[in-house]
C-alpha positions in Angstrom: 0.0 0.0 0.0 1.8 3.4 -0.7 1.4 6.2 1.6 -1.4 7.6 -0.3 -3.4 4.6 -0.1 -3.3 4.6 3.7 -3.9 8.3 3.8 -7.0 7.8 2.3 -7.9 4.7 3.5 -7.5 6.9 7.1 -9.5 9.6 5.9 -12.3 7.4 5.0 -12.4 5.6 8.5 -12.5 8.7 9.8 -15.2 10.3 7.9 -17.1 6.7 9.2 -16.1 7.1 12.5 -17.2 10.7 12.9 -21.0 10.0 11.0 -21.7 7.1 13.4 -21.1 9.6 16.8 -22.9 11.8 15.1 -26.4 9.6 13.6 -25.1 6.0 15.8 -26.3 3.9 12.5 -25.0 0.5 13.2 -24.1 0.0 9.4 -21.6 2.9 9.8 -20.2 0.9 12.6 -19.7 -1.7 11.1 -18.2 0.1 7.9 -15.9 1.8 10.6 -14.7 -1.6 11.8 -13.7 -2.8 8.9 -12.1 0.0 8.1 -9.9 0.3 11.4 -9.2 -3.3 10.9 -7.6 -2.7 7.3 -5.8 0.6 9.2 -4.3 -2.2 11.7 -3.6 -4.9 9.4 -1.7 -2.6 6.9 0.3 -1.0 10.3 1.2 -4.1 11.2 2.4 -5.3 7.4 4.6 -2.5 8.2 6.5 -2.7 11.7 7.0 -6.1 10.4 9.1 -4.5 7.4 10.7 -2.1 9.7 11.4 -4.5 12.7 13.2 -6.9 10.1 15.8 -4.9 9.1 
């Protein structure tokens, strides 16, 4: 994933994150879970990069 990738994939959890405080729509929830798991997966994918040099 290059930077830009994740900077948008970011933006968009956080666009999800912000409409479900603000309506509490359990479909935005969900969409904001999946999202912050593709946030952790990718962060992870990286520290293992970094930690193996």
């Amino acid at each position: 994933m290059t930077g830009r990738q994740f900077f948008d994939l970011v933006s968009r959890l956080r666009a999800c994150q912000k409409e479900y405080f603000r309506t509490r729509d359990k479909t935005v929830l969900s969409q904001a879970k999946e999202l912050e798991r593709a946030v952790d997966t990718e962060i992870e994918r990286v520290n293992k990069i970094i930690n193996s040099k």
